[in-house]
C-alpha positions in Angstrom: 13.2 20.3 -11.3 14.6 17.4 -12.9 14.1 15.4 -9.8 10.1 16.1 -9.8 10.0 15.5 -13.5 12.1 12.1 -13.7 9.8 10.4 -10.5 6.5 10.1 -12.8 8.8 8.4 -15.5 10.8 5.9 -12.8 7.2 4.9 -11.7 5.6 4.8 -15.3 8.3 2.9 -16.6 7.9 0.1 -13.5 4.3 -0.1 -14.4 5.1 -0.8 -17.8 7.5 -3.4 -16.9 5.0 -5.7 -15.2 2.3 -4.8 -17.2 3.6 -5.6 -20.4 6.5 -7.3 -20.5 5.4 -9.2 -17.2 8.5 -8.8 -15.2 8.3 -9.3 -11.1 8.0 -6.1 -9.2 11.6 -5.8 -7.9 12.9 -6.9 -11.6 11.1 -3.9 -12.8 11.6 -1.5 -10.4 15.3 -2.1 -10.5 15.5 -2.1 -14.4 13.5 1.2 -14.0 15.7 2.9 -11.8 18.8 1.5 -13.9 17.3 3.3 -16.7 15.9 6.9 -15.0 19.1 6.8 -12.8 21.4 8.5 -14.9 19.0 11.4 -16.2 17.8 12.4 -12.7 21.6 12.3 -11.2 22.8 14.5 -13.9 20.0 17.0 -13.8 20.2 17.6 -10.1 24.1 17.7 -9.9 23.8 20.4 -12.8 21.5 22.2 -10.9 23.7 21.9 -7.7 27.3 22.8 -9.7 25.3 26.2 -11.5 24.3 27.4 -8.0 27.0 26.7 -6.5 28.9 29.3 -7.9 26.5 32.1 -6.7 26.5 31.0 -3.1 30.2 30.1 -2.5 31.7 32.8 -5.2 31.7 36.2 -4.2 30.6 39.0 -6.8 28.2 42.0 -7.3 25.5 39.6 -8.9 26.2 36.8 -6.2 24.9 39.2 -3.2 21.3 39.3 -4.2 20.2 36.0 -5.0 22.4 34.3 -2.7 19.8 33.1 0.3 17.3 32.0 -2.8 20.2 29.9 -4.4 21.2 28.6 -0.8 17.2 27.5 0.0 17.1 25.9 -3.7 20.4 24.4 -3.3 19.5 22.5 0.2 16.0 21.3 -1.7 18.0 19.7 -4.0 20.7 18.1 -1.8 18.3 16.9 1.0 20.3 19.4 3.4 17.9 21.3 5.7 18.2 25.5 4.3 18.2 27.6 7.5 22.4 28.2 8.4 
């Protein structure tokens, strides 16, 4: 979720970087993504880490949810979700 949240603010804040403080495009792409970097890495490897232990752990709780967390966890990794 933090992945499709942070892409409207990396484009937003490139926007605003040429448009008001009148940098070039790659100046202010790269000075957005320098800034939205940090928040989207640390949303999605949070994500990644809390499912991880439901797929890879076993447990009564892990059984049931374990294909959801596995589809959700390759969404988030780029992986493709059918094993």
């Amino acid at each position: 979720m933090g992945t499709i949240v942070n892409s409207p603010t990396l484009v937003d804040r490139a926007v605003q970087n040429v448009s008001e403080a009148g940098m070039a495009a790659i100046e202010a792409i790269s000075e957005a993504v320098e800034i939205c970097l940090r928040p989207t890495a640390m949303s999605t490897l949070t994500a990644l880490f809390g499912l991880a232990s439901f797929v890879f752990l076993p447990g009564a709780g892990t059984k049931l949810y374990r294909g959801v967390d596995l589809i959700v966890m390759s969404g988030f990794s780029g992986l493709p979700s059918s094993h």
